[in-house]
C-alpha positions in Angstrom: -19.4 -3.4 9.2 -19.3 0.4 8.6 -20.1 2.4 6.0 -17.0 5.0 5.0 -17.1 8.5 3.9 -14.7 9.2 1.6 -14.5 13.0 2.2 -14.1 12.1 5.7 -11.6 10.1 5.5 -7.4 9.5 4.7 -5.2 7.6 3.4 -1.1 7.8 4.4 1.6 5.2 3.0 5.1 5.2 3.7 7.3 3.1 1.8 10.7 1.6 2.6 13.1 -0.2 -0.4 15.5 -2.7 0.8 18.0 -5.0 -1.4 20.1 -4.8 -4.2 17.9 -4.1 -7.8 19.0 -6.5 -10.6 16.0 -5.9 -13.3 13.1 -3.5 -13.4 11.3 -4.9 -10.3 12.5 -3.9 -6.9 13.5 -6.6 -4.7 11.4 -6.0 -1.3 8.5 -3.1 -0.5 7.3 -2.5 3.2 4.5 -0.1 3.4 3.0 1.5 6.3 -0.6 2.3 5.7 -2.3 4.7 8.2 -6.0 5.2 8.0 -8.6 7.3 9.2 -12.3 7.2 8.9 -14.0 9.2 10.9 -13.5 7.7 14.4 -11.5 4.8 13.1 -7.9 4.5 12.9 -6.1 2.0 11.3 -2.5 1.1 10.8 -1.3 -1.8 8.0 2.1 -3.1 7.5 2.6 -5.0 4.8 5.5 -6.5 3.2 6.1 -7.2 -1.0 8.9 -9.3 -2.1 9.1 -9.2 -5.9 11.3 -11.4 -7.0 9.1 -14.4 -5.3 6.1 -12.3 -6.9 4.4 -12.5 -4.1 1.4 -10.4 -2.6 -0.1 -10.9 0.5 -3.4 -10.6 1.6 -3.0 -7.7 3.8 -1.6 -5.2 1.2 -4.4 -6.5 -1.5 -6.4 -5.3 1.8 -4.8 -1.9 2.1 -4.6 -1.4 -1.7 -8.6 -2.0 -2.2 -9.3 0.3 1.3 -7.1 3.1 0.0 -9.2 3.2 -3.9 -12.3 2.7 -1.6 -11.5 6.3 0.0 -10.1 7.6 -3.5 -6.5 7.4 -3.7 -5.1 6.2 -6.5 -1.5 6.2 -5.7 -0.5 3.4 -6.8 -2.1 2.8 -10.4 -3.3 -0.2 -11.7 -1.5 -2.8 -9.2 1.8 -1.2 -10.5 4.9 -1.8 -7.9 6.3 1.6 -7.1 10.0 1.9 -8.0 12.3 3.6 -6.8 15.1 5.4 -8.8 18.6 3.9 -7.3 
Protein backbone atom coordinates (compact mmCIF):
# COMPACT_ATOMS: atom_id res chain seq x y z
CA UNK A 1 0.00 0.00 0.00
CA UNK A 2 1.18 3.54 -1.16
CA UNK A 3 0.22 6.66 -0.42
CA UNK A 4 -0.55 8.96 -3.84
CA UNK A 5 0.15 12.51 -4.51
CA UNK A 6 -2.26 13.88 -6.37
CA UNK A 7 -0.16 16.68 -7.87
CA UNK A 8 2.09 14.10 -8.82
CA UNK A 9 0.08 12.11 -10.49
CA UNK A 10 -2.39 11.50 -13.91
CA UNK A 11 -5.09 10.27 -15.05
CA UNK A 12 -5.79 9.27 -19.10
CA UNK A 13 -9.05 7.44 -20.40
CA UNK A 14 -9.79 6.56 -23.81
CA UNK A 15 -13.08 5.49 -24.65
CA UNK A 16 -14.41 3.30 -27.52
CA UNK A 17 -18.50 3.09 -28.38
CA UNK A 18 -19.57 0.03 -30.15
CA UNK A 19 -23.29 -1.17 -31.09
CA UNK A 20 -26.34 0.20 -32.37
CA UNK A 21 -28.06 3.04 -29.67
CA UNK A 22 -31.88 2.33 -29.25
CA UNK A 23 -32.70 4.68 -26.01
CA UNK A 24 -30.62 7.15 -24.09
CA UNK A 25 -28.03 4.60 -22.81
CA UNK A 26 -25.21 3.47 -25.04
CA UNK A 27 -25.00 -0.09 -25.65
CA UNK A 28 -21.20 -1.05 -24.82
CA UNK A 29 -18.15 1.39 -23.23
CA UNK A 30 -14.45 0.05 -23.29
CA UNK A 31 -12.18 2.34 -21.49
CA UNK A 32 -8.53 2.41 -21.38
CA UNK A 33 -7.29 3.93 -18.18
CA UNK A 34 -3.59 4.88 -17.96
CA UNK A 35 -2.15 5.97 -14.67
CA UNK A 36 0.78 7.44 -13.28
CA UNK A 37 1.82 8.09 -9.81
CA UNK A 38 5.01 8.87 -9.37
CA UNK A 39 6.96 5.74 -10.17
CA UNK A 40 3.84 3.73 -10.83
CA UNK A 41 2.23 3.00 -13.98
CA UNK A 42 -0.84 1.47 -14.38
CA UNK A 43 -3.03 0.48 -17.29
CA UNK A 44 -6.98 -0.65 -16.78
CA UNK A 45 -9.26 -1.94 -19.33
CA UNK A 46 -12.47 -2.19 -18.54
CA UNK A 47 -15.53 -3.07 -20.29
CA UNK A 48 -19.50 -1.52 -19.63
CA UNK A 49 -22.41 -3.01 -21.28
CA UNK A 50 -25.53 -1.03 -20.54
CA UNK A 51 -28.16 -2.60 -21.58
CA UNK A 52 -27.33 -5.64 -18.99
CA UNK A 53 -26.54 -2.62 -16.52
CA UNK A 54 -23.74 -4.11 -15.63
CA UNK A 55 -20.51 -2.63 -13.88
CA UNK A 56 -17.59 -4.48 -13.13
CA UNK A 57 -15.34 -4.29 -10.50
CA UNK A 58 -12.41 -3.14 -12.36
CA UNK A 59 -13.98 0.17 -13.75
CA UNK A 60 -15.65 0.89 -10.15
CA UNK A 61 -11.70 0.40 -9.47
CA UNK A 62 -10.53 2.90 -12.10
CA UNK A 63 -13.54 5.29 -11.49
CA UNK A 64 -12.61 5.63 -7.52
CA UNK A 65 -8.55 5.83 -8.43
CA UNK A 66 -9.21 8.52 -11.00
CA UNK A 67 -11.53 10.98 -8.13
CA UNK A 68 -8.67 9.75 -5.75
CA UNK A 69 -6.10 11.87 -7.96
CA UNK A 70 -8.89 14.55 -8.77
CA UNK A 71 -10.48 13.99 -12.01
CA UNK A 72 -13.82 14.24 -12.17
CA UNK A 73 -14.47 13.30 -15.66
CA UNK A 74 -17.00 11.41 -15.51
CA UNK A 75 -19.67 13.01 -12.85
CA UNK A 76 -21.56 11.31 -10.50
CA UNK A 77 -21.35 7.59 -11.95
CA UNK A 78 -22.96 9.19 -15.17
CA UNK A 79 -22.26 6.81 -18.53
CA UNK A 80 -20.58 9.09 -21.04
CA UNK A 81 -22.59 9.24 -24.30
CA UNK A 82 -21.71 9.75 -27.24
CA UNK A 83 -23.66 11.89 -29.88
CA UNK A 84 -24.41 9.32 -32.96
Amino acid sequence: MRAIDPARSSVDCEVKYSGHRKDDLQVVRESLWRFRADDIVLEIETFIDRQRDWVKEDEKFALALARAIGWDGLGDQQPLVAVA
